[in-house]
Each structure stands twice: as structure tokens, then as C-alpha cells.
C-alpha positions, 0 to 999 in steps of 0.5 A: 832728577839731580838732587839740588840743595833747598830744594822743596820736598816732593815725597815721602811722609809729611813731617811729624807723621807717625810710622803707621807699622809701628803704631799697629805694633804698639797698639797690638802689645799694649793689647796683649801685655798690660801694664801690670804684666810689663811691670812684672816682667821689667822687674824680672829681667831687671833684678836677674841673678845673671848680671848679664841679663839685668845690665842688657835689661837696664840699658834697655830700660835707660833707653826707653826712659831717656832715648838712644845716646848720641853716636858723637857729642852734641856739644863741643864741650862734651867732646873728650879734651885729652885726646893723650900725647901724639907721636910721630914714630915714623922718624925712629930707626928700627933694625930686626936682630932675630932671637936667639934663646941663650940656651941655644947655639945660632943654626949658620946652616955651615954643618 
């Protein structure tokens, strides 16, 4: 059956359904890791002597309070407005002269 716009949907999860995998993941961890425990561990990770380790913790944490970030702008306004100046270097003429080292006389290949 081609796939025609607007057509009514015919299967899959109903909308606002919740992903029953990742419920029973999330029920077995706040079992497993109590609130306190993960308070702990955040603070761990978070003030690591590695910069690396606390700055992956602190993305991760960004993550969790506000959401993943866009992959493009959502708004036209949060879009780059400078995009630098545009050249078209297909128009410059260009010739290959080989490098010689001052210090060195040309191979003619004539010895």
C-alpha cells in the first residue's frame, strides 16, 4: 500500500503512549539507585579532578534538566546571520611552478 498524505493512521503506538521498555528500565533503576545514592554519584562525576569527565557529566546533566538541543535552529532568528563573505575562486587562473630550494640547482636530467 503506497503511503498517501493525510492518510489516518493504521498502526503503531497510539500517541502519548509511553515506550514500555523504557519504563521498566526506569522503574528497575530508581529501585536499584535511590535518590540519595544518585545524588552522590552526580556530585562525583560532576566535580571530577578530569575536566573530561566533569564536562561529559555536565553535558549529560544539561541534557536531563533541559532536553537534547536542536540539531538545526527552531527559529529563523536563532539561525547564524553572518554566514562570511562568499567567493567564487573558480574565475582565478592559477599555474603550477615546482619548488625548487635555493640551495639546490634544477635536476634537467641532461647529465
Amino acid at each position: 500500500m503506497p503511503f498517501d498524505k493525510g492518510h489516518e493512521k493504521l498502526g503503531g503506538r497510539k500517541p502519548n503512549t509511553p515506550n514500555k521498555v523504557t519504563q521498566s528500565i526506569r522503574a528497575l533503576l530508581n529501585a536499584e539507585l535511590p535518590e540519595d545514592a544518585l545524588g552522590k554519584l552526580w556530585l562525583k562525576y560532576l566535580y571530577n579532578k578530569d575536566l573530561a569527565i566533569a564536562f561529559e557529566a555536565f553535558k549529560l546533566a544539561n541534557q536531563y534538566m533541559f532536553g537534547r538541543p536542536a540539531a538545526s535552529p527552531i527559529n529563523e532568528e536563532d539561525s547564524p546571520q553572518h554566514m562570511g563573505p562568499q567567493f567564487d575562486l573558480s574565475q582565478i587562473h592559477t599555474r603550477h611552478v615546482p619548488y625548487v630550494p635555493v640551495n639546490e640547482e634544477p635536476n634537467r636530467g641532461d647529465k
